[in-house]
N, C-alpha and C positions, 0 to 999 in steps of 0.2 A: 389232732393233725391240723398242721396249718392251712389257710387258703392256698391254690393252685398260682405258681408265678405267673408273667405274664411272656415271662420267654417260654415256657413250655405250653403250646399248644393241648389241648386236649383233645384231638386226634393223634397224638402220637404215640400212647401208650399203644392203640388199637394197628396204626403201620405199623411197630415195631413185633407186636405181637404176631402180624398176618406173614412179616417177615422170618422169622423165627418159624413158625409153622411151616411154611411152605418150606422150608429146609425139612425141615422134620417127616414132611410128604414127598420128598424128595429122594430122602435115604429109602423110606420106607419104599418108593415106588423100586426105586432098584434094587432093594435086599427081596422084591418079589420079583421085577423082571432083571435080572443082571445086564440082560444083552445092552439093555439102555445108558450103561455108567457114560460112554463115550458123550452123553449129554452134560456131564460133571464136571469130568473132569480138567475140562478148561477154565471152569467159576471156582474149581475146589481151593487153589490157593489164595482165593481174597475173599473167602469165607471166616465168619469168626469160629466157626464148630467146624471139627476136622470130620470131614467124609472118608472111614475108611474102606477101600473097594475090595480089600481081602476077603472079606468076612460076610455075608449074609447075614449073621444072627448079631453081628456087632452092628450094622445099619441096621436091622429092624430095632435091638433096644435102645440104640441114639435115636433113631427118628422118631420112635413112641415117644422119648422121654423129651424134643424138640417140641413135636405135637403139641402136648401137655402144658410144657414151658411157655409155647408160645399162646394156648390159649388164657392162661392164669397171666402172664404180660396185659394180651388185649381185654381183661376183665378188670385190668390196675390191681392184681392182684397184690398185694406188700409181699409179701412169703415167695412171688414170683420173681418179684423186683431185686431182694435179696441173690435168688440164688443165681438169675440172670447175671448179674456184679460179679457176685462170686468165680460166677464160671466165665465171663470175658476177662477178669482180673489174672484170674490163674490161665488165662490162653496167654494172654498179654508181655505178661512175667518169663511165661514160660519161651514164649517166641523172641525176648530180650533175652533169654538166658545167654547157655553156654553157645548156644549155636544161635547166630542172631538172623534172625528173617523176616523181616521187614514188611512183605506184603500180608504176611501171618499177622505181625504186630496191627498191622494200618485196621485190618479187618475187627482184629477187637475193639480196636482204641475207638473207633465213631462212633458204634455201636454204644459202646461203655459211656463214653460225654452224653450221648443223646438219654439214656438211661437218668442218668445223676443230676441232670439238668429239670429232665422229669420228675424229680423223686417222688415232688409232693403229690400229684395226683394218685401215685399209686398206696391207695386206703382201705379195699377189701379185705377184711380179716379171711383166715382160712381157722380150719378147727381148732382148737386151743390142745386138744389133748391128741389130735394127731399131727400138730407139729412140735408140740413137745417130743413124742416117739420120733420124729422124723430127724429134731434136731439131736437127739440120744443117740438116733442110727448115725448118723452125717460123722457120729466127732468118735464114734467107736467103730466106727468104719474106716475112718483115715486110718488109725495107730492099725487096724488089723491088715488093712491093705498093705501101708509099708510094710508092717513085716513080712508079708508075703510075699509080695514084689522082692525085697530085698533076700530074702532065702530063697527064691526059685532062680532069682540074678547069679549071686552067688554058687549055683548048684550049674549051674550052665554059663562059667564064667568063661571055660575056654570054647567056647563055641560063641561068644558075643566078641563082637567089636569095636572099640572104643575106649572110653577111658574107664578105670572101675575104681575111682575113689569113691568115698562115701557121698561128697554133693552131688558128683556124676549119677552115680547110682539115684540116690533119690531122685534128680532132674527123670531120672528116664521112669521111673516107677512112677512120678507125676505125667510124665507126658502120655504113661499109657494110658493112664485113669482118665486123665480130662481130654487129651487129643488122640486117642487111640492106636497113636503109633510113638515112637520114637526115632528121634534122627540121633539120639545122644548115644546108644548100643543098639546095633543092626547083627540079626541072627545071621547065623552063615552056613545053619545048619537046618534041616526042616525041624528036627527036636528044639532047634531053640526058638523059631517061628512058631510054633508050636506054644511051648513055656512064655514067650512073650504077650500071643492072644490069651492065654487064660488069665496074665493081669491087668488086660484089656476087658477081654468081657470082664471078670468080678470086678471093676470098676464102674461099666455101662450097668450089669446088671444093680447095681446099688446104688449108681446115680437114679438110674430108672424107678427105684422102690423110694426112695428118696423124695424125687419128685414129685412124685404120685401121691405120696403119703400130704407130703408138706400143704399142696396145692386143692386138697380136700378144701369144701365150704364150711361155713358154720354147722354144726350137723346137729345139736342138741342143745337150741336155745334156752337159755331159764324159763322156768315154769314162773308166771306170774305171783307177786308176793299178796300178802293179804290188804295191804295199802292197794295196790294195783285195781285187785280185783275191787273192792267197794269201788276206787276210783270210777273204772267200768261199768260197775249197776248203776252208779249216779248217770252218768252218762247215757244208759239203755234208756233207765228210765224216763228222763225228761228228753232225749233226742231219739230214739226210737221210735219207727214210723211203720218200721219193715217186720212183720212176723215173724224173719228169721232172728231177727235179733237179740233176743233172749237167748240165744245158743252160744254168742260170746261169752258168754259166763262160763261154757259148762271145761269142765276139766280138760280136754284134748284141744281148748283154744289157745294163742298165746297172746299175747296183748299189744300193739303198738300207738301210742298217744303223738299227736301230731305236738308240734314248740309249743301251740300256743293252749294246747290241753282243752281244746275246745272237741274234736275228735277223736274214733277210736278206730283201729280197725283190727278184727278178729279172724287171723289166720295161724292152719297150721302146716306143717313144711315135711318135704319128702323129698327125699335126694337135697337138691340145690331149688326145688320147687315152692315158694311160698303159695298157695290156692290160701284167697281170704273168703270170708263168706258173708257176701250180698255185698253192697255199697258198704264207702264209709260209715261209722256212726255220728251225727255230727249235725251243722245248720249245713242245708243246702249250700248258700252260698260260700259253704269252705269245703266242698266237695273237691274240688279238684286242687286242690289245696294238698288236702289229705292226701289222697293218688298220687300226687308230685311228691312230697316227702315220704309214702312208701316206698315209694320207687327207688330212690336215695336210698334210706336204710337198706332194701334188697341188694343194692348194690355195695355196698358197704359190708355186706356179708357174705358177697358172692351167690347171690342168689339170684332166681328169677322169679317175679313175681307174675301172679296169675291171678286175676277178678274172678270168681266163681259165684252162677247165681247173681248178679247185678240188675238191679232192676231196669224197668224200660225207658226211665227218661234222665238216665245218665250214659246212654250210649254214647254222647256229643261227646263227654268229658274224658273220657276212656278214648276215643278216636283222637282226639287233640294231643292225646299225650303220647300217639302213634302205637296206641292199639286196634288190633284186628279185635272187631267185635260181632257174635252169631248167638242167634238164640239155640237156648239149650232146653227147653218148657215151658212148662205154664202154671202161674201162679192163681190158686181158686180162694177168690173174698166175696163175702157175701153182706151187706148193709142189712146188719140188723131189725132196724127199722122198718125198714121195707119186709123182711121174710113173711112169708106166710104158707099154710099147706093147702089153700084152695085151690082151685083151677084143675081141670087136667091134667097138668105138666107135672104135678105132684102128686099123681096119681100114686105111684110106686112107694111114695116116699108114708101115703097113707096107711098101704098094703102093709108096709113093714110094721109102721105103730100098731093096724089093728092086731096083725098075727100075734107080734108081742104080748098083748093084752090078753088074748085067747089060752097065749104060757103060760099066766101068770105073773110076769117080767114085771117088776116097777123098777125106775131110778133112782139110787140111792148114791147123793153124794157124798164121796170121801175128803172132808176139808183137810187144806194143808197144812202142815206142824202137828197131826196126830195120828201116831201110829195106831193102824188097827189091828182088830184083837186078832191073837195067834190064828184063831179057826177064819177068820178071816184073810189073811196074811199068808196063808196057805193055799186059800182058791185062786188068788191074785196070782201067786206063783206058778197053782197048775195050767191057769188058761192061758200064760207067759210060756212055759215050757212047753204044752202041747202045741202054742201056735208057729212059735220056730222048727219044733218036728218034723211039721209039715211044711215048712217054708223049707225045710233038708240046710238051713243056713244058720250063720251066727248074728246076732245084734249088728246092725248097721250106726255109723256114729256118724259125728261131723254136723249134716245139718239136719240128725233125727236123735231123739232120745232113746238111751238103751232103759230095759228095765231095772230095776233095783228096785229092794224096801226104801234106800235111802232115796229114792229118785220117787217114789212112792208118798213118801211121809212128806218130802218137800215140795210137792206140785199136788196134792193130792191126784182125784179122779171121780169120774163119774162111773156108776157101776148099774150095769143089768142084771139084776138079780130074780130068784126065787125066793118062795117065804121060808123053805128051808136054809136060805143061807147060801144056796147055790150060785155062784158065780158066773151068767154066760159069756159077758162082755162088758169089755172096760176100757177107757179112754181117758188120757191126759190132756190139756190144755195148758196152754202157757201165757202169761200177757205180755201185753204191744199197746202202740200208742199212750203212753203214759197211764196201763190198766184199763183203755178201756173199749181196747178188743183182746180177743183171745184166739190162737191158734193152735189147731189141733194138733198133735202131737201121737201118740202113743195110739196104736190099735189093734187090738188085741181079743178075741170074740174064738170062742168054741164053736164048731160045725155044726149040732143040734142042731141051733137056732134059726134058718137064714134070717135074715135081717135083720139079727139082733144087735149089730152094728148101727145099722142104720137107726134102729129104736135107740140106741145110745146120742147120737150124733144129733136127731132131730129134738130129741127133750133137750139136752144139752143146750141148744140154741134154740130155742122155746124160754128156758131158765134164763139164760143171756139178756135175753129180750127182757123179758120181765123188769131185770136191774135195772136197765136203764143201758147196758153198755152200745157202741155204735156198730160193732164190727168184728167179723168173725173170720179169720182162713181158713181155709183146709190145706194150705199149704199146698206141694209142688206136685207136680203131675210129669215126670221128667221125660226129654223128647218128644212134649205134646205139640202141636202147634194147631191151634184153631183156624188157623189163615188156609185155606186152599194154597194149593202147588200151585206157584206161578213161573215163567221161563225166565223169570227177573231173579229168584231165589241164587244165593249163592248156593258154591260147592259145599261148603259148610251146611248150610239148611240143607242142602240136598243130601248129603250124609247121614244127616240127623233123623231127617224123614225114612231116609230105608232100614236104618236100626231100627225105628218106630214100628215101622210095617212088617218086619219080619223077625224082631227077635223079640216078639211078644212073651214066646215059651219060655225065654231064658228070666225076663223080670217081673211080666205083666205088665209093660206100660198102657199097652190097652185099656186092661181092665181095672188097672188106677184111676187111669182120667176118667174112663165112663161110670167107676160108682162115684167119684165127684162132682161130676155132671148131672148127674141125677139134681142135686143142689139148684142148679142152675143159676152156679154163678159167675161172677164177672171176673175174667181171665184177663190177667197180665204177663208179657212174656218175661223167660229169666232168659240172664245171656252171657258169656263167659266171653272175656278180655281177654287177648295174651298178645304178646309183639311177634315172636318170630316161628312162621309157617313150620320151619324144621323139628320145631318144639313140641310140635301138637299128639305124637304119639306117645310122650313121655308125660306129658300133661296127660291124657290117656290114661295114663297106668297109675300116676298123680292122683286122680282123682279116686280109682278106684282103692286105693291103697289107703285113703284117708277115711274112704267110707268103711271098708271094710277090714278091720284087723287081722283076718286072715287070710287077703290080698284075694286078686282075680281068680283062683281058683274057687275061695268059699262064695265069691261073690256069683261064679257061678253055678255055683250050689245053689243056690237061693233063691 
């Protein structure tokens, strides 16, 4: 697609669009209150889209199908653009026709220039496979409608008035379809008022499915190739900074690389919703770089994009680009280096090592790239299976690992075991920083034991230590926030906090953050970008959607 001219403004796809619409709200406000038409009907003849005042159910599927039109306009929809044309073209034509009406004409025709003059900005792909179905409906829907029109014309010839040659006929069987009325055969009977709206409506209704259809977003972007994906782990690995990062790899991401292939960012999409997860991948200083050329792409696919999970010192970069940005958690890392289980503070953390020891428990790591043995392979599964049982939910995905052998054999784990072979608990870890911190992942522990998690977790980084590595997370702690309530807190935080405080029962954010805490480590906030306020409940459902495969209901199961 070429660069945008310099005669077409790039606010004018979005006037035209709000124009359009607001007709669309227009019809629709009177096909609910009729009494109000008498506000119309003075603007109706220098309208490009004909308002018809007969019909209720013909204004609500024009104004739906207005609506719709006009919001795929002000998103530069192309598929909008097209059918926009389309349908000021065939007003145009039709108001030059047999019957010629001038202020009918004038109303398509500026609209139409202002369009075409436009072309170039309008670049937003819509779905590939629901505007083929749409473009299949549009062209077997014309041949089915004439004949329709034209056999219920014909069947109530003498009750119509005007001419009834064959181009007559068709003018009026077009004029029902796209201007919902006709001046070209006028009923004179109520049967033929009658037979004239039903090839009004099956026109509105099939412009409307038409519309609808065509004006879909991308909805099923390619899955990343195998060029892609190395591309990506080259990328994790030496720009990688953020513990979540490693989860761009995993299967339900999709990939976008910025021009200069220096960045990466790993989101995936629901509805017209992009959620990426954490910052860019990439050098700092092409941080916003990245954001700006997502943003493009999102737009270019009809979509809207959403930062999910962004760390705390790219808030600047996300506001600059005119997002609203609010903390969503808390991110727990601990400096290796420094860990230790002395003190007090780690009293608990002690409790749990000794009791372990008293079970018999040792750690035994499971290294990655080797399957282990069937009788083994099989404990791993049952303390996976019983720990969702009683979670009453399914695997969580996006920015948590589900279980699998293969997800097993490729990340290994660390295990609490018996000398029988007995599996209590088990935990995965993933690396960050170019290998040389790790972030926990997977947790998974039998009720027996209490703190036999915690005996996984504290060897685990005990072992760490040892290597030499710097840095460990525990990842996210979701709607935590360490900051005291202050009267400064947006509505957002202030949101965030009373989910916090009172829907413990539904996820346990509680009792997340307080056994991370225990750790005692250093919290960073996560924070979720988005532009527009009206968006945030569909984000909402965005996000739970992406986590959870079997959407808000299993999520809260869980």
């Amino acid at each position: 697609m070429s660069a945008p001219t310099a005669s077409a403004p790039r606010w004018l796809p979005r006037a035209l669009g709000f124009m359009v619409a607001g007709m669309g709200l227009a019809q629709i406000g009177v096909a609910l209150f009729p009494g109000e038409a008498r506000y119309l009907q003075g603007i109706e003849p220098w309208t490009p889209f004909h308002i018809h005042f007969g019909s209720r159910a013909l204004l609500l599927a024009a104004g739906v199908s207005l609506l719709a039109l006009g919001r795929g306009i002000a998103r530069r929809k192309r598929a909008a653009w097209w059918l926009a044309v389309g349908a000021l073209s065939a007003g145009l034509l039709l108001h030059l026709g047999l019957d010629f009406f001038w202020r009918g004409a004038l109303a398509s025709a500026v609209p139409l220039i202002l369009l075409v003059r436009a072309r170039r900005l309008f670049v937003a792909r819509s779905d590939a496979a629901s505007l083929r179905f749409a473009g299949g409906l549009a062209v077997g829907s014309a041949g089915a409608l004439l004949a329709f029109g034209w056999v219920v014309l014909e069947n109530h010839r003498v009750q119509l008035e005007g001419r009834h040659d064959g181009l007559a006929r068709m003018q009026a069987v077009a004029e029902l379809v796209f201007l919902q009325s006709s001046d070209t055969l006028l009923a004179r009977t109520p049967e033929a008022q009658t037979a004239l709206f039903a090839i009004s409506f099956a026109g509105a209704a099939t412009i409307l499915l038409v519309v609808l259809t065509a004006l879909r977003p991308v909805l099923d972007p390619p899955r990343p190739t195998v060029r892609e994906t190395e591309r990506a782990r080259r990328i994790v690995q030496s720009e990688g900074r953020d513990p979540l990062n490693e989860f761009a790899l995993a299967d339900d991401k999709r990939l976008f690389f910025t021009r200069d292939g220096r960045s990466l960012v790993a989101y995936a999409l629901w509805r017209n919703f992009a959620l990426t997860l954490a910052d860019p991948i990439g050098p700092v200083d092409g941080r916003r770089v990245a954001i700006r050329e997502f943003m493009e792409f999102c737009a270019d696919q009809d979509w809207e994009p959403v930062f999910y999970e962004t760390g705390p010192d790219s808030a600047d970069d996300y506001a600059a680009e005119g997002f609203v940005v609010f903390k969503i958690g808390e991110c727990a890392s601990i400096s290796l280096p420094e860990f230790s289980l002395t003190g007090k503070r780690y009293q608990d953390l002690r409790t749990a090592r000794s009791r372990a020891g008293r079970e018999g428990l040792v750690l035994r790591w499971l290294p990655p790239g080797i399957p282990p043995e069937p009788a083994l392979a099989a404990e791993l599964r049952a303390v996976s299976d019983g720990w969702l049982a009683r979670k009453r939910g399914g695997e969580m995905t996006f920015d948590l690992g589900a279980y699998s052998d293969e997800e097993i054999i490729a990340r290994g784990a660390a295990l609490a075991m018996r000398a029988d072979g007995r599996v209590e608990a088990f935990a995965t870890w993933l690396p960050y920083r170019s290998g040389t911190g790790r972030c926990l992942d997977l947790m998974r522990a039998r009720p027996e034991v209490p703190g036999a998690m915690d005996f996984v977790i504290v060897e685990s980084l005990l072992a760490f230590q040892a290597q030499g590595l710097s840095a460990a997370s525990l990842a996210n702690a979701p709607l935590a926030n360490i900051h005291p309530a202050s009267v400064s807190d947006s509505r957002h935080e202030r949101a965030v906090r009373y989910v916090y405080e009172n829907f413990n029962r539904v996820y346990g954010y509680k009792n997340l953050f307080h056994f991370k805490n225990k750790y005692l480590p250093r919290w960073t906030g996560r924070h979720l970008a988005y532009r527009h306020r009206a968006d945030l409940p569909f984000i909402a459902c965005a996000i739970v959607a992406i986590h959870s495969p079997g959407g808000l209901w299993r999520m809260l199961r869980s």
